[in-house]
C-alpha positions in Angstrom: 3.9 -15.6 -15.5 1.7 -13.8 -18.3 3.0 -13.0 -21.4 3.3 -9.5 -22.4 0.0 -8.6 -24.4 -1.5 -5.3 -26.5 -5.0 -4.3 -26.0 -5.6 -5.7 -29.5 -4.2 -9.1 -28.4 -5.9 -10.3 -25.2 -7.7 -9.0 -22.3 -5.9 -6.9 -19.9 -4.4 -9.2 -16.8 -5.7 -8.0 -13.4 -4.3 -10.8 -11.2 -0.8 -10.3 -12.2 0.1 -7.8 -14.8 4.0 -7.5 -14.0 6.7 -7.6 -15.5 9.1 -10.9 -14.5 12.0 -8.3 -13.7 9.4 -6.0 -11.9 8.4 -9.0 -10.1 11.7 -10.0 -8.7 12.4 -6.3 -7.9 9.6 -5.9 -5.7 10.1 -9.3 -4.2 14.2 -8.7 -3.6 13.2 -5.2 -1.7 10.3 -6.7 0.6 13.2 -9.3 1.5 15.5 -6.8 1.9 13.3 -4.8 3.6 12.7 -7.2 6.2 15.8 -8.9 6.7 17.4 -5.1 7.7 14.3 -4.7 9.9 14.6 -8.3 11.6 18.1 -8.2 11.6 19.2 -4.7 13.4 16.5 -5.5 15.6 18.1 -8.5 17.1 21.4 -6.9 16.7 20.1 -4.3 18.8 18.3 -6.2 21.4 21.1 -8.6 22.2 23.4 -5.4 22.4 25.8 -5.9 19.4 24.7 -2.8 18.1 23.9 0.5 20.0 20.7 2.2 19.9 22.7 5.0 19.0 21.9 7.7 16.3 24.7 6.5 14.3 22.9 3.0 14.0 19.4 4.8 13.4 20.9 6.9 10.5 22.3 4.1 9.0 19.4 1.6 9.5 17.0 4.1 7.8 19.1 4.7 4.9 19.5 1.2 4.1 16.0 0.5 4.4 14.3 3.1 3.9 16.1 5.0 0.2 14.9 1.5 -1.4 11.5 1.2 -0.2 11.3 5.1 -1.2 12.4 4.4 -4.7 10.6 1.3 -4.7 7.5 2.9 -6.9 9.3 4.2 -9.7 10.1 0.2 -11.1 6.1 0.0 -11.8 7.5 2.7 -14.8 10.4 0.4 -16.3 9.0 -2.0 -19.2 10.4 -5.2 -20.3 11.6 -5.0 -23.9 8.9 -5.3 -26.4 6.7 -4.6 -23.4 3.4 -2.7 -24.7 1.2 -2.2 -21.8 -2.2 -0.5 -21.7 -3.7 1.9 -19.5 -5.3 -0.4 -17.7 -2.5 -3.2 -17.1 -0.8 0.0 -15.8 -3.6 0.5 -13.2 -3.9 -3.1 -12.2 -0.2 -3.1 -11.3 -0.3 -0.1 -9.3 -2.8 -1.1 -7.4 -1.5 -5.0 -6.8 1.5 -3.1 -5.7 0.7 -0.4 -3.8 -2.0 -2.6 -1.8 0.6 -4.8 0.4 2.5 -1.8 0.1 0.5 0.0 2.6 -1.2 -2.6 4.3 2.1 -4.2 5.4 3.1 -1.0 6.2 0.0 0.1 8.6 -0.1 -3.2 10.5 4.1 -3.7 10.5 4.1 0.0 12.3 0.8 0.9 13.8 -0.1 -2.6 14.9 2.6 -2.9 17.2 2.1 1.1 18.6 -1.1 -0.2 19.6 -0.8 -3.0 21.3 2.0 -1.4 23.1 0.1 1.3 24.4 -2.1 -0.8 27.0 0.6 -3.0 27.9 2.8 0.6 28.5 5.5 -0.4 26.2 6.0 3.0 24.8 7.7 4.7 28.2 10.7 6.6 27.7 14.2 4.7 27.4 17.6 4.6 26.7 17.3 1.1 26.0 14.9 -0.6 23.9 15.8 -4.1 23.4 13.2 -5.7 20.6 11.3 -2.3 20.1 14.1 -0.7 18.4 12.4 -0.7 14.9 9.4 0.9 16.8 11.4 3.1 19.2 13.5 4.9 16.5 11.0 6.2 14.6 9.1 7.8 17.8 12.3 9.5 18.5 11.6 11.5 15.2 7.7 11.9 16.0 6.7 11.9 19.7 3.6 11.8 19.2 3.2 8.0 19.4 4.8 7.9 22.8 3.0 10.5 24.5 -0.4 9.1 24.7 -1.4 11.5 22.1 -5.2 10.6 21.5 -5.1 11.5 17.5 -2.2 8.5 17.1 -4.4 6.0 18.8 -7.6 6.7 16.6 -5.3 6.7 13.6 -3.5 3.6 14.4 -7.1 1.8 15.0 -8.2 3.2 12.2 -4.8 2.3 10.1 -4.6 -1.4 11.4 -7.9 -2.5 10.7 -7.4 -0.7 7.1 -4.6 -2.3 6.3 -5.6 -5.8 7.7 -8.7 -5.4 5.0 -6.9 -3.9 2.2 -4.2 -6.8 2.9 -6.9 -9.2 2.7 -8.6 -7.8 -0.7 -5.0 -7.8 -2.2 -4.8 -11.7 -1.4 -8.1 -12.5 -3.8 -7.2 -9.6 -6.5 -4.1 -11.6 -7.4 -6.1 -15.0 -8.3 -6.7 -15.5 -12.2 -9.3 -17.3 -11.2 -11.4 -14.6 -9.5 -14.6 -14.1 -11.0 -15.3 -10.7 -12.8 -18.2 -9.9 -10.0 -16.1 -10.5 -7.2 -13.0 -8.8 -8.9 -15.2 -5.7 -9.0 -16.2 -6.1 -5.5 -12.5 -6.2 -4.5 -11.8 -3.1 -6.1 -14.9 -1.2 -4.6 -13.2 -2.4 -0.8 -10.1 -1.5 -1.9 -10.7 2.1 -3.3 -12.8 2.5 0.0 -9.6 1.4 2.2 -6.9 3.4 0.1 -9.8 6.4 0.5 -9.6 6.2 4.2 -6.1 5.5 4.4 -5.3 8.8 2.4 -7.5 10.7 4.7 -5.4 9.3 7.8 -2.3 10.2 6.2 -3.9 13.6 5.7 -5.1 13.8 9.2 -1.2 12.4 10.3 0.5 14.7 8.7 -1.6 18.2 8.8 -2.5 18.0 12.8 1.8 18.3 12.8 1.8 20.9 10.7 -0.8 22.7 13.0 0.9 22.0 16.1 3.9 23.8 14.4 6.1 20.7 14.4 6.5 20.7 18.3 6.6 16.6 18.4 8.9 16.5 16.1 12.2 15.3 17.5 16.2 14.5 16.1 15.9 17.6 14.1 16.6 18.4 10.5 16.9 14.6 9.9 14.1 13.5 11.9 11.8 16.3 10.4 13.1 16.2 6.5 14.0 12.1 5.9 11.9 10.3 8.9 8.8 12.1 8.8 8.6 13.6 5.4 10.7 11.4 2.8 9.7 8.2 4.5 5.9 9.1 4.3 6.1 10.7 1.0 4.9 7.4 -1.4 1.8 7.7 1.5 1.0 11.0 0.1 2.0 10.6 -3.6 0.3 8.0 -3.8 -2.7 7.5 -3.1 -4.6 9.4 -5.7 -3.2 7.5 -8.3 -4.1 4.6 -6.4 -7.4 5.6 -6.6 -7.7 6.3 -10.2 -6.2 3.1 -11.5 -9.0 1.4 -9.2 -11.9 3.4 -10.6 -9.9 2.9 -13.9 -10.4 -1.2 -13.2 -14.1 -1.0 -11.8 -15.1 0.7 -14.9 -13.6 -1.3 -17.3 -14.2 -4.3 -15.6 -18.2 -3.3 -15.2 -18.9 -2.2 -19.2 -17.2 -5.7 -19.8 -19.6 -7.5 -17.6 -22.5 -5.8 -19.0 -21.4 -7.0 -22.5 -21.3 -10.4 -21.7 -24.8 -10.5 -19.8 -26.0 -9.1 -23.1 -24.3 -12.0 -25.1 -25.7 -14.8 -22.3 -29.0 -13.2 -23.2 -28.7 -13.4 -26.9 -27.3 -16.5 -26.7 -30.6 -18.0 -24.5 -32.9 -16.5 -27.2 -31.2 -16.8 -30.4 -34.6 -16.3 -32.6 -36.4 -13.4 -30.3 -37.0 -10.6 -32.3 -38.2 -6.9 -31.3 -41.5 -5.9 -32.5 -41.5 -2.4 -33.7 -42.9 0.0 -31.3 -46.3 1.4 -31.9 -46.4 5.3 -32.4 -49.1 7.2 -31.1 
């Protein structure tokens, strides 16, 4: 675990720049997170819960108020914690990377496969699908063949699975600088598309007048909105704190080509120019 630094002290630390009580936070909710998924899923499927609305209301609270919430720890410093603009940017992004990904290909992964196999038909009963099932109830849309959902969730799984997969060499110490930057250029491109998506998700609603939207107040205000809301948030900031990265990262690597060179060549000297 790095030790907390000033800019003055030692480089900023872009393969894991958290805190160890951030860390443990973020790692207790994805458990958590999954373990509610995983287990109400089997509970439902095996019948010792209901698919019921009860069960849906309380399913999403638990899981999703936390994963909501989850963002605002990347704010809470250790003590004596003095973190720089840019170890501030390198966290977001190592956060809100898997963040997203696991989010596009948990959700739209198994919409899409579904589709083909004709999964998605309406029930009262939805064994293993519950997770998938509950959240349609609130938008329709990805159970009525509606052809914007299945370019989205294309577009969204094979985002996800890349921005995933950049995330797995950002955190390496060992990654060098070039391929660090490299990273970051795929991963601004990924969050970029994935924020347009989530754009295109959410306004083709609003232009259909909410008519897919189903379970009412709760469906429209907690599933749909609330739930989606670090998706729209943010993703700008996202973006910045990668630009924020690539730039630093880039004026670094130009100063020490300059140094390899002066170091090859120790006694070259520049003639002055000739004026004309």
């Amino acid at each position: 675990m790095p030790d907390h630094r000033t800019a003055l002290d030692n480089e900023p630390e872009f393969a894991q720049p958290w805190a160890p009580h951030r860390l443990r936070i973020y790692t207790g909710v994805a458990l958590f997170t999954v373990a509610v998924f995983v287990l109400i899923t089997i509970a439902v499927s095996v019948g010792v819960l209901p698919p019921s609305f009860t069960v849906d209301v309380v399913a999403n609270l638990m899981f999703g108020i936390p994963v909501i919430l989850l963002p605002f720890v990347l704010l809470w410093d250790a003590p004596g914690e003095n973190r720089t603009r840019i170890d501030k940017a390198a966290e977001l992004t190592l956060f809100y990377l898997p963040y997203t990904a696991c989010s596009q290909i948990g959700y739209e992964l198994v919409f899409l496969i579904g589709h083909p196999l004709g999964l998605w038909t309406p029930t009262d009963d939805p064994g293993w699908k519950w997770l998938w099932w509950q959240y349609a109830l609130a938008d329709t849309r990805y159970v009525s063949g509606n052809p914007w959902i299945f370019a989205l969730e294309i577009v969204g799984v094979c985002t996800g699975a890349t921005v995933f997969a950049m995330w797995t060499r950002l955190i390496r110490p060992t990654l060098p600088t070039e391929s660090r930057i490299r990273c970051l250029w795929v991963a601004f491109a990924g969050c970029a598309v994935l924020m347009s998506s989530t754009a295109v998700y959410f306004l083709a609603e609003v232009g259909a007048g909410f008519a897919n939207i189903g379970q009412g107040a709760y469906g429209l205000g907690f599933k749909f909105i609330a739930e989606n809301i670090p998706f729209i948030v943010l993703p700008p900031l996202v973006l910045y704190a990668i630009h924020l990265q690539i730039d630093y990262l880039t004026r670094r690597a130009g100063v020490d080509q300059a140094h390899v060179v002066e170091k090859a060549d120790p006694d070259e000297q520049r003639l002055p120019t000739a004026r004309n």
